[in-house]
C-alpha positions in Angstrom: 0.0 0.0 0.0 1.5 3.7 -1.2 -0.3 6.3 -0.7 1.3 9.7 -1.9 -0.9 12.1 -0.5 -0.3 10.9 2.9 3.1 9.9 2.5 2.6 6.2 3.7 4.2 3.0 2.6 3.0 -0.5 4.1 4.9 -3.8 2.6 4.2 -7.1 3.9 6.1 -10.4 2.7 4.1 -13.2 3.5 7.5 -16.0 2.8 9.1 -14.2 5.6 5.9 -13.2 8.0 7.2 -9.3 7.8 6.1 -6.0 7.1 7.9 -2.5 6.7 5.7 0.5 7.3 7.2 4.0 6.8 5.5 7.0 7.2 6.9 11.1 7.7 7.7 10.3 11.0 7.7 6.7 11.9 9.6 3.9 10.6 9.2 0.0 11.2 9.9 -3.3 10.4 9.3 -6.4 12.1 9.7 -10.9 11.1 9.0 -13.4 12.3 11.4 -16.3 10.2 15.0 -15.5 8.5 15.9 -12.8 10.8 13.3 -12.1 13.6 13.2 -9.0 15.0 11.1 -5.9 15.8 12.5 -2.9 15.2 10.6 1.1 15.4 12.1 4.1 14.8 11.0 7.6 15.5 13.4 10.7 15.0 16.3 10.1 17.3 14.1 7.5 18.9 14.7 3.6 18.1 13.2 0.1 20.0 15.0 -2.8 18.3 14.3 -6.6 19.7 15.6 -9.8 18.2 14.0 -12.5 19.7 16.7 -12.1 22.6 18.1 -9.0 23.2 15.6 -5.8 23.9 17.3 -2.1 23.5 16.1 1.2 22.8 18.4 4.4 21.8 17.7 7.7 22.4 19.9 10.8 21.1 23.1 8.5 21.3 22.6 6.7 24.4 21.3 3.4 24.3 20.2 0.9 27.2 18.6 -2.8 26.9 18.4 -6.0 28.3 20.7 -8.6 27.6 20.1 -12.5 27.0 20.6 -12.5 30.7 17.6 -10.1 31.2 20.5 -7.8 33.2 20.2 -3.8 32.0 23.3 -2.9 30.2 23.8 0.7 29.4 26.2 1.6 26.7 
């Protein structure tokens, strides 16, 4: 789905079980097979989780948790 007028693109690949959506502000991808992950990104802002590892960046800094489930700040 493109629509120009609102400057929104949704893509889904069913052989994968993914889907990018990118709008003016947001972008985000997500699959479930080959390479799962989440991942969401908003300005500066980003969420990205593999299956394993959770961490979210903001303005350079970044924090998450590990495959321990410990908080690691980098």
């Amino acid at each position: 789905i493109h629509r120009l007028d609102n400057n929104i693109t949704l893509s889904t690949n069913p052989d994968n079980y993914s889907y990018s959506l990118t709008t003016p502000e947001i972008h985000s991808t997500a699959a479930l097979k080959h390479t799962p992950h989440l991942f969401v990104r908003r300005a500066t802002q980003r969420v990205h989780f593999n299956g394993c590892c959770f961490l979210v960046r903001y303005d350079g800094n970044s924090a998450g948790l590990d495959d321990n489930n410990f908080l690691r700040v980098y």
